[in-house]
Residue, then its C-alpha position, 0 to 999 in steps of 0.5 A: x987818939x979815941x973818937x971821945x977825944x975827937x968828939x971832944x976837939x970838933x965840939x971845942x971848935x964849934x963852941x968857940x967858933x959860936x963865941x967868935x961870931x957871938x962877940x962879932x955880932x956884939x961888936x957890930x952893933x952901933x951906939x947912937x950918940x943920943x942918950x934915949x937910944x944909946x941905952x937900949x943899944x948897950x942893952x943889946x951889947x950887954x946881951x950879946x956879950x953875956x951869950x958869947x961869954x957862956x959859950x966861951x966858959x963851955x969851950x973852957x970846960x971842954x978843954x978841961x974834960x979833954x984834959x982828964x980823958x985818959 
């Protein structure tokens, strides 16, 4: 295995490892039962949630880079 392919495989790992904790984060956020502070608690969900999305789509791509290293 080349040291790209090994560079590639520890960054897949941490990327998806941040995604993990990304959507942990988001899932550990409490949502009040009042409509006043229920909507900025989803807000915050919502942003966390878009975080972890995108270091999800790069540990995709990256699987897709090491596909095409010969």
């Amino acid at each position: 295995m080349s040291d790209l392919h090994t560079l590639v495989h520890w960054a897949q790992a941490a990327a998806g490892l941040v995604a993990a904790v990304l959507w942990s984060r988001s899932a550990r956020i409490k949502v009040p039962n009042n409509i006043d502070t229920m909507v900025p608690q989803l807000q915050r969900i919502g942003f966390w949630n878009a975080w972890a999305a995108g270091w999800s789509c790069f540990t995709a791509s990256l699987a897709v880079l090491d596909g095409l290293i010969p």
